[in-house]
C-alpha angles and dihedrals in degrees: 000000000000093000101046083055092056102042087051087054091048104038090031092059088043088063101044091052099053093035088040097044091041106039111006112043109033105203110218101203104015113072113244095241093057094060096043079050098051092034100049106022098080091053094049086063101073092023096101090047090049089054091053097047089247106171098215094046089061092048088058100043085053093054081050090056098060081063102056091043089058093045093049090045085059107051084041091058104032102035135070126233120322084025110051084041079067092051085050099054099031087057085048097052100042090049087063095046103055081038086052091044092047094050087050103060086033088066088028111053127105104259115234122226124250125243 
């Protein structure tokens, strides 16, 4: 269940970026590439680890959501219509994301003895 969570953030947050920054929100001055780039490419990184239930992969893409929710808090708070829908649903995905990657190193992790 954890997993599933994480990999909807993720993939979820992979797929607003590339659909937002190409169809939704035109930039005026920044090349569209360069913010797909910048949107989607940090989440690329721990992706392959992720798909493999890889422990660490899911602590780091938990750090990186701590980064999109702050993102998406601010557009939502900062932005009018179709943008600050994308705030919305960026700070909702990448809540369940960091929910579903804590859950999975919550039911992962090695289990230390008690003394």
């Amino acid at each position: 269940m954890s997993r599933t969570a994480t990999l909807v953030g993720a993939l979820g947050l992979i797929a607003l970026g590339l659909v937002g920054f190409s169809f939704w929100l035109s930039p005026e001055r920044i090349p569209r590439s360069l913010l797909i780039l910048v949107f989607c490419g940090p989440l690329l990184l721990p992706l392959r680890g992720v798909l493999r239930g890889n422990v660490r992969s899911h602590i780091w893409l938990g750090f990186l959501a701590f980064a999109y929710f702050a993102i998406g808090i601010d557009v939502a708070i900062n932005r009018i219509d179709a943008e600050r829908q994308f705030g919305i649903a960026t700070t909702v995905l990448s809540l369940l994301m960091w929910f579903g990657s804590i859950g999975f190193v919550r039911q992962h992790s090695p289990k230390k003895p008690k003394r």
